[in-house]
Z-matrix of the N, CA and C atoms (Angstrom, degrees):
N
C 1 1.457
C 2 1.527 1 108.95
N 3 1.446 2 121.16 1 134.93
C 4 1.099 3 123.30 2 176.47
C 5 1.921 4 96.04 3 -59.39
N 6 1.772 5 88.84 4 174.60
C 7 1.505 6 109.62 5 -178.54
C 8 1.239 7 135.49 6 -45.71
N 9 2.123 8 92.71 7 -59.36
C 10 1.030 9 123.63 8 166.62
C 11 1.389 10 110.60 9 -42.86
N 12 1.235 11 135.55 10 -82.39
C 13 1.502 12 148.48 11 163.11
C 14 1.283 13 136.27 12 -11.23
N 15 1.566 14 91.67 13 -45.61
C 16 1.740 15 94.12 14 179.22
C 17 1.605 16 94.17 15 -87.83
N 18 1.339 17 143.23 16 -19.72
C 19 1.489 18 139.55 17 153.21
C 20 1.415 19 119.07 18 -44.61
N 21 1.345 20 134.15 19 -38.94
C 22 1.377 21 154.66 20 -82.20
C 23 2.188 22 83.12 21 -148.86
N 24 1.885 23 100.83 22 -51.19
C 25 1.320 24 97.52 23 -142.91
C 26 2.041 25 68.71 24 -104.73
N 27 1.115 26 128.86 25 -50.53
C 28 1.417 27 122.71 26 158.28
C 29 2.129 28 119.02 27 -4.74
N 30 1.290 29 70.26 28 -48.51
C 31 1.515 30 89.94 29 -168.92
C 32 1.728 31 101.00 30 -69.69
N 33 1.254 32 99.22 31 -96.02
C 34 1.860 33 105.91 32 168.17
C 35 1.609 34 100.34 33 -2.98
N 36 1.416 35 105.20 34 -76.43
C 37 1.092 36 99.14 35 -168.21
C 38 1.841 37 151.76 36 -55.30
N 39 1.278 38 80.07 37 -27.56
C 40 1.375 39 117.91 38 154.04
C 41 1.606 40 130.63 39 -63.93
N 42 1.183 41 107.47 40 -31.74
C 43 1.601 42 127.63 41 -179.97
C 44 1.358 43 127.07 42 -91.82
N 45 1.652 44 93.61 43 -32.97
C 46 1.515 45 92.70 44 157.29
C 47 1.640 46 109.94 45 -128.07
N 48 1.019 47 112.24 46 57.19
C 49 1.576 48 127.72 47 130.42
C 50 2.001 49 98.56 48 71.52
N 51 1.239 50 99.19 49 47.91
C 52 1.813 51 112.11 50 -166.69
C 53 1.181 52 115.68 51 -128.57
N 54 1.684 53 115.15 52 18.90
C 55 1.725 54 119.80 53 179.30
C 56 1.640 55 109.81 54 -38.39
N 57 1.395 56 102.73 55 -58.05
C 58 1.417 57 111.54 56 -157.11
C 59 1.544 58 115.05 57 -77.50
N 60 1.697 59 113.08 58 1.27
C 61 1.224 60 125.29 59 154.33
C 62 1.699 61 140.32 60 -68.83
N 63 1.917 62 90.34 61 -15.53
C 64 1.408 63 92.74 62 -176.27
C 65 1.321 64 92.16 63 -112.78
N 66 1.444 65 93.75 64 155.90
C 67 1.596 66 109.16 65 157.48
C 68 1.791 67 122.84 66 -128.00
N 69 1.582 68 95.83 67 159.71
C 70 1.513 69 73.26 68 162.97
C 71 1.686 70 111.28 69 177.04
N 72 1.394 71 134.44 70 169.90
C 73 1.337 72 137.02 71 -147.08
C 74 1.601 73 111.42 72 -99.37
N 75 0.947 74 130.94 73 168.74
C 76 1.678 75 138.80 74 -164.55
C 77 1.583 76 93.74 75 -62.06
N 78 1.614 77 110.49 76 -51.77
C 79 1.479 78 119.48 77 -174.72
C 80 1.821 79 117.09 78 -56.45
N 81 1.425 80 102.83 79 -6.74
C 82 1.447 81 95.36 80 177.12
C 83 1.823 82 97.39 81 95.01
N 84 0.801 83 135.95 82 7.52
C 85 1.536 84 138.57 83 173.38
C 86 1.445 85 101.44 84 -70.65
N 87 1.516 86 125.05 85 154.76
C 88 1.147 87 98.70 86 -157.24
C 89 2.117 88 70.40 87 -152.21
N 90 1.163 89 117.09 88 166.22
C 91 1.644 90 116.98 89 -162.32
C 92 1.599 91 99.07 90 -175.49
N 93 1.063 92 115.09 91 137.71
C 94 1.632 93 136.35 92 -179.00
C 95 2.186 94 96.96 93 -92.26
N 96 0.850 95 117.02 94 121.98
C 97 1.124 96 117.23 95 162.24
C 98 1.842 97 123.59 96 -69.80
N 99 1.260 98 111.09 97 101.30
C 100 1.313 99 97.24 98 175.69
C 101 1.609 100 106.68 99 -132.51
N 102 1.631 101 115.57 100 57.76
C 103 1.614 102 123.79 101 169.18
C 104 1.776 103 96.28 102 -59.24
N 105 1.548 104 103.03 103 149.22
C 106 1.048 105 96.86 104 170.95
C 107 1.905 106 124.68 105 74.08
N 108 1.244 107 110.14 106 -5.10
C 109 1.754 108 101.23 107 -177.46
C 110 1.244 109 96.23 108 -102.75
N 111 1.776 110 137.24 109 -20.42
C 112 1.144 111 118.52 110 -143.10
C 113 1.402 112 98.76 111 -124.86
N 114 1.363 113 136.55 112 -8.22
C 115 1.751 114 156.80 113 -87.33
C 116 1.496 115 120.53 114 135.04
N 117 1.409 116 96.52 115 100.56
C 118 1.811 117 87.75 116 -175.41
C 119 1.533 118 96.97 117 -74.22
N 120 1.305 119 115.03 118 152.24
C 121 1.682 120 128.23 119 -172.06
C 122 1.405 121 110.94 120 53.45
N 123 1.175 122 119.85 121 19.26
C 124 1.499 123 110.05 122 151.39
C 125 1.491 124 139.64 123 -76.84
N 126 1.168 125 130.62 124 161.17
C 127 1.470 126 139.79 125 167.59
C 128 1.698 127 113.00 126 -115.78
N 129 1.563 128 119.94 127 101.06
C 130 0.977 129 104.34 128 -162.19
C 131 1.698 130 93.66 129 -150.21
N 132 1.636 131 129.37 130 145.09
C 133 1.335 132 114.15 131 -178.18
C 134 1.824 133 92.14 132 -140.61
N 135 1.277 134 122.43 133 173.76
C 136 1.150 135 135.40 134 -164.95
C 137 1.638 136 104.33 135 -127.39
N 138 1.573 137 104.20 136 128.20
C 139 2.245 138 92.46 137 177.55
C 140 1.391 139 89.90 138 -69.86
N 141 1.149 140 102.41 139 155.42
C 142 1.848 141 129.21 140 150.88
C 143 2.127 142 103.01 141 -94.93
N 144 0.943 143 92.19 142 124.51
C 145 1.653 144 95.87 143 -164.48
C 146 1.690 145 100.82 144 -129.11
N 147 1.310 146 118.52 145 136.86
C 148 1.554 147 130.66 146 173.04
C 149 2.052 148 88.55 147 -30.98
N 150 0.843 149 139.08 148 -94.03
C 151 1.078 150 143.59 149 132.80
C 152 1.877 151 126.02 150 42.36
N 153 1.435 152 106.65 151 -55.17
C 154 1.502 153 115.17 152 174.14
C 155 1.115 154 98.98 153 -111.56
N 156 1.588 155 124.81 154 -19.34
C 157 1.977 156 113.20 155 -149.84
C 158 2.149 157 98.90 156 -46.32
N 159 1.657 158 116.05 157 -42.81
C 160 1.389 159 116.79 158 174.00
C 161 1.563 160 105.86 159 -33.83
N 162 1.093 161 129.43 160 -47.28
C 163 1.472 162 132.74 161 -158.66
C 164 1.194 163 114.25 162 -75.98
N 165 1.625 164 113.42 163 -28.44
C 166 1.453 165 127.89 164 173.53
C 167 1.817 166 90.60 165 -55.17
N 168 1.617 167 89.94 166 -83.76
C 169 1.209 168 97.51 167 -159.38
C 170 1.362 169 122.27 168 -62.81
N 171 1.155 170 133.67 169 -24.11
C 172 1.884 171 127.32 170 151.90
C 173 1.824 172 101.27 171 -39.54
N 174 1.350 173 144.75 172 -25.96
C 175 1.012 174 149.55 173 -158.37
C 176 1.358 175 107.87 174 -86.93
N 177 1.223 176 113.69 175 -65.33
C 178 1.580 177 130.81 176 158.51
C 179 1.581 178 93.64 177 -34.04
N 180 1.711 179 119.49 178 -80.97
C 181 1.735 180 104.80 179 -158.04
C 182 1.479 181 108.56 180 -32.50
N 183 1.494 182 84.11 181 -54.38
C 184 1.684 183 90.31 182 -158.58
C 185 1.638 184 127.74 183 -47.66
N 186 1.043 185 118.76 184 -27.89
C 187 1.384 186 141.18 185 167.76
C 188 1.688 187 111.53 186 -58.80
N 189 1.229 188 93.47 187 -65.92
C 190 1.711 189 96.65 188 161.93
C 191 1.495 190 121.91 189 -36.70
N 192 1.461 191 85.24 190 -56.22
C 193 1.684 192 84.23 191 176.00
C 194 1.503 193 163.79 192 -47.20
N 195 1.988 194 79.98 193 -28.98
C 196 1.442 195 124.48 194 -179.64
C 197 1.515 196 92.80 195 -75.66
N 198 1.718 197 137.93 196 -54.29
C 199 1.479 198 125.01 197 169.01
C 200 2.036 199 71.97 198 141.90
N 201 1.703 200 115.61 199 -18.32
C 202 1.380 201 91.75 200 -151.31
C 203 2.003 202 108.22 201 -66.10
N 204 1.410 203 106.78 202 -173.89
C 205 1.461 204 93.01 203 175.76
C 206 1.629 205 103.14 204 -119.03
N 207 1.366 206 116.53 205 22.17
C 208 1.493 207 118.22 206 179.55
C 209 1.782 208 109.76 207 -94.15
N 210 1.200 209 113.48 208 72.39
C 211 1.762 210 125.25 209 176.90
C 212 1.277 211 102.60 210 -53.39
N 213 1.364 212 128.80 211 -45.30
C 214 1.478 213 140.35 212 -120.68
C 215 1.648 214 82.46 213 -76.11
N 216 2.140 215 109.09 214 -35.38
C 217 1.421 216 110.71 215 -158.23
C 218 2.048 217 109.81 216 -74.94
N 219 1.585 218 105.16 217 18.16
C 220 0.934 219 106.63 218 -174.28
C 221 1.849 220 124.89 219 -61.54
N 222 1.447 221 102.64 220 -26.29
C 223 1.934 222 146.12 221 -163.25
C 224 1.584 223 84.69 222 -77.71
N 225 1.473 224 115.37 223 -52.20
C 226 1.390 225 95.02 224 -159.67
C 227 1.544 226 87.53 225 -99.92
N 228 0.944 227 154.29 226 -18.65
C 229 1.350 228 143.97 227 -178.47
C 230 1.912 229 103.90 228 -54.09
N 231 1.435 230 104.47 229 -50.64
C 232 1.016 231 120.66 230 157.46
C 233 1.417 232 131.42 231 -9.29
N 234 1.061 233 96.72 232 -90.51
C 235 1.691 234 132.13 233 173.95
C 236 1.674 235 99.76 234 -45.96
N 237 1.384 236 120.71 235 -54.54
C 238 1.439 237 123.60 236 -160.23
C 239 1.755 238 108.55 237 -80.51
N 240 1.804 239 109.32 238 -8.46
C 241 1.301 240 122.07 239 -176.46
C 242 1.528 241 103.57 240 -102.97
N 243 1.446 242 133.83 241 -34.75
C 244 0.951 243 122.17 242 176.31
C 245 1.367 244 110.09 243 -89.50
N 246 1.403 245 121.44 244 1.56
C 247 2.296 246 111.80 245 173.68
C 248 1.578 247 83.01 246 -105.73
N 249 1.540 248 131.38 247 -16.47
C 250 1.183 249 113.34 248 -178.18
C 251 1.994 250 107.54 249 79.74
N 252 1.042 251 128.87 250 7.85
C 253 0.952 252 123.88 251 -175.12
C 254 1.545 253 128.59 252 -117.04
N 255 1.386 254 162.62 253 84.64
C 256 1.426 255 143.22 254 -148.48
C 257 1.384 256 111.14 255 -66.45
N 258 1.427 257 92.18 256 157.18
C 259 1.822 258 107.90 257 -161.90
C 260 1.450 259 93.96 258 -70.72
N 261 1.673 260 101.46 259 171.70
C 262 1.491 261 104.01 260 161.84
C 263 1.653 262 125.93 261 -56.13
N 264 1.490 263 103.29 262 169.89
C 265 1.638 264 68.17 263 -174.73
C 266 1.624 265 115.60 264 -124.07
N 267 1.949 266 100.74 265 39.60
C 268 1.816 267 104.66 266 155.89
C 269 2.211 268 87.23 267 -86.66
N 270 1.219 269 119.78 268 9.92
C 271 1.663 270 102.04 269 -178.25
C 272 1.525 271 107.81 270 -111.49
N 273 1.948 272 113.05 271 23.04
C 274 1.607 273 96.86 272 -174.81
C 275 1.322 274 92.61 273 -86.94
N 276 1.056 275 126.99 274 -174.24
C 277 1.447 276 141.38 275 -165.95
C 278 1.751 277 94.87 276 -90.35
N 279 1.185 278 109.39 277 166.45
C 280 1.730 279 104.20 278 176.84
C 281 1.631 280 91.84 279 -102.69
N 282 1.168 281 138.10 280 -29.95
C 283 1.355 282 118.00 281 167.81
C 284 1.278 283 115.77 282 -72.40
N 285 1.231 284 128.39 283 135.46
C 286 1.093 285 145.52 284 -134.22
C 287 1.943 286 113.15 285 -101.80
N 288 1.529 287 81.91 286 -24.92
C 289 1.841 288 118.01 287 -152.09
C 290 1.787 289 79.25 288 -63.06
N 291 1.549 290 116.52 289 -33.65
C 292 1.736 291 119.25 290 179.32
C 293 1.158 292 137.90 291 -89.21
N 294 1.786 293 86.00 292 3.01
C 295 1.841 294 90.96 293 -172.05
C 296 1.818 295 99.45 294 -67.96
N 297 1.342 296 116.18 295 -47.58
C 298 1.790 297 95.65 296 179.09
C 299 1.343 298 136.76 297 -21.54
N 300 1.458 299 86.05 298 -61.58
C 301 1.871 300 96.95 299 166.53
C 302 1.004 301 138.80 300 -48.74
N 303 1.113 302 102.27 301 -42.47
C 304 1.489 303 104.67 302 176.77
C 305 1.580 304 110.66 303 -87.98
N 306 1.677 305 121.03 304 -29.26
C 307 1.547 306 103.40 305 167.41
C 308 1.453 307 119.91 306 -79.96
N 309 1.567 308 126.97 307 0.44
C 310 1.198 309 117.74 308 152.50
C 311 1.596 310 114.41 309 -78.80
N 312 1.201 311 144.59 310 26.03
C 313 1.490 312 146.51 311 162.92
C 314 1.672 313 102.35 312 -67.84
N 315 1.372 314 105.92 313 -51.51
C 316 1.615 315 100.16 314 -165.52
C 317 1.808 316 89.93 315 -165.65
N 318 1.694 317 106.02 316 -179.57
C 319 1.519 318 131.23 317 162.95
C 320 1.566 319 99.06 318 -26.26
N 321 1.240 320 100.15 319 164.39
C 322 1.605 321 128.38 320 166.02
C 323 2.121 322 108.96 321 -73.27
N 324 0.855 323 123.61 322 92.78
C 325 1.035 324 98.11 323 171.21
C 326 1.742 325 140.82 324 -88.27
N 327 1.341 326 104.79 325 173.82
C 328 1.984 327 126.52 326 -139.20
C 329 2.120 328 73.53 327 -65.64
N 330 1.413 329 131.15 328 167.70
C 331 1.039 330 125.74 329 137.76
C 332 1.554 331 111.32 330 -111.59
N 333 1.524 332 106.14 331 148.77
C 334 1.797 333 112.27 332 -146.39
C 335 1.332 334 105.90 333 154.84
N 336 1.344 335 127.61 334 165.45
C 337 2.002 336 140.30 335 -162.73
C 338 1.774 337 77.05 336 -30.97
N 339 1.256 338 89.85 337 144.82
C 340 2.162 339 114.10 338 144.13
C 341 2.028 340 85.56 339 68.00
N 342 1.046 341 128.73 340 15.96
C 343 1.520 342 133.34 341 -170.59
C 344 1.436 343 118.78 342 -173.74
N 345 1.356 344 96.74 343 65.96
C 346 1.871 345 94.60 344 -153.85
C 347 2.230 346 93.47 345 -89.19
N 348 1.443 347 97.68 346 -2.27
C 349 1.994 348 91.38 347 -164.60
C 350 1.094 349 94.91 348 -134.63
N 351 1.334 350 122.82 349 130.47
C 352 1.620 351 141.91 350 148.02
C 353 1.929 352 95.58 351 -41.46
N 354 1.678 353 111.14 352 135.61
C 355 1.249 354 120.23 353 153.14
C 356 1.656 355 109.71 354 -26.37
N 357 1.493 356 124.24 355 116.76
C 358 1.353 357 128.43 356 169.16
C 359 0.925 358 100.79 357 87.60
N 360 1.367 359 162.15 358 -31.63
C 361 1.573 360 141.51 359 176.84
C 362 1.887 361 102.58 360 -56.01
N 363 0.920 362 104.78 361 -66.75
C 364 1.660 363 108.17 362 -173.29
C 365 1.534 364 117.58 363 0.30
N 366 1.108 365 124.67 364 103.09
C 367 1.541 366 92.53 365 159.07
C 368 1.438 367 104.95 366 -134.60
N 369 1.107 368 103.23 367 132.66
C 370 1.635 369 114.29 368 178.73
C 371 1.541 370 126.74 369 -47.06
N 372 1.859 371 95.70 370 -43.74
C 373 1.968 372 103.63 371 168.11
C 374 1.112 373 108.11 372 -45.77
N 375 1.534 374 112.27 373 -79.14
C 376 0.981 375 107.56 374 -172.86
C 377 1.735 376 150.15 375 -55.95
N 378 1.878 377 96.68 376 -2.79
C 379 1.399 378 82.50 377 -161.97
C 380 1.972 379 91.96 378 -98.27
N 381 1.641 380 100.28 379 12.26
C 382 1.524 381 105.67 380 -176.92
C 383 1.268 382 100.42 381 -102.26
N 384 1.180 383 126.77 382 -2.85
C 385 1.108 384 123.48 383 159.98
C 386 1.993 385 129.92 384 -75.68
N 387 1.351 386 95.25 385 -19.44
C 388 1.712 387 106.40 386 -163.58
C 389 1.451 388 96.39 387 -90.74
């Protein structure tokens, strides 16, 4: 990433309160964490590239926009706009105000391996309970 940029996405990130959303390598590579949104029990992260950094931040507006106050879900909004695909769905957000966004990423998806919950079934109590 140019200079400007990696300052640029520093910033965003910083502003709306999403440190612990980014990651990134000695070389300055810089990656959205999204283990787990796309793949139940996965480990999986997305580059942020001179290239997508717009996609980050269209992600952020958009969230704003909705009125909700969950920014943080800007990383995985991200991720699900640049594979084009929606997360599983124990990974939609529980506010609801975001489910659009993220089901305009891509198709409805099958539930089945790596997609065991329809958006909103999930619940965490209970599945620590079984």
């Amino acid at each position: 990433m140019t200079e400007d940029n990696i300052f640029h996405l520093l910033r965003i990130t910083a502003e709306n309160d999403s440190t612990d959303m980014l990651n990134w390598q000695t070389d300055l590579t810089f990656f959205a964490d999204c283990s787990d949104v796309f793949s139940w029990g996965s480990a999986d992260r997305e580059e942020i590239t001179d290239d997508n950094l717009h996609i980050l931040e269209r992600a952020f507006e958009d969230i704003r926009k909705t009125g909700s106050i969950h920014e943080h879900y800007a990383f995985w909004l991200f991720c699900v706009r640049v594979r084009k695909i929606r997360p599983q769905g124990a990974a939609y957000p529980k506010d609801k105000l975001l489910w659009p966004l993220f089901d305009a990423a891509g198709p409805k998806r099958e539930v089945g391996f790596g997609n065991p919950y329809n958006p909103g079934e999930y619940d965490p109590l209970k599945w620590r309970e079984a």
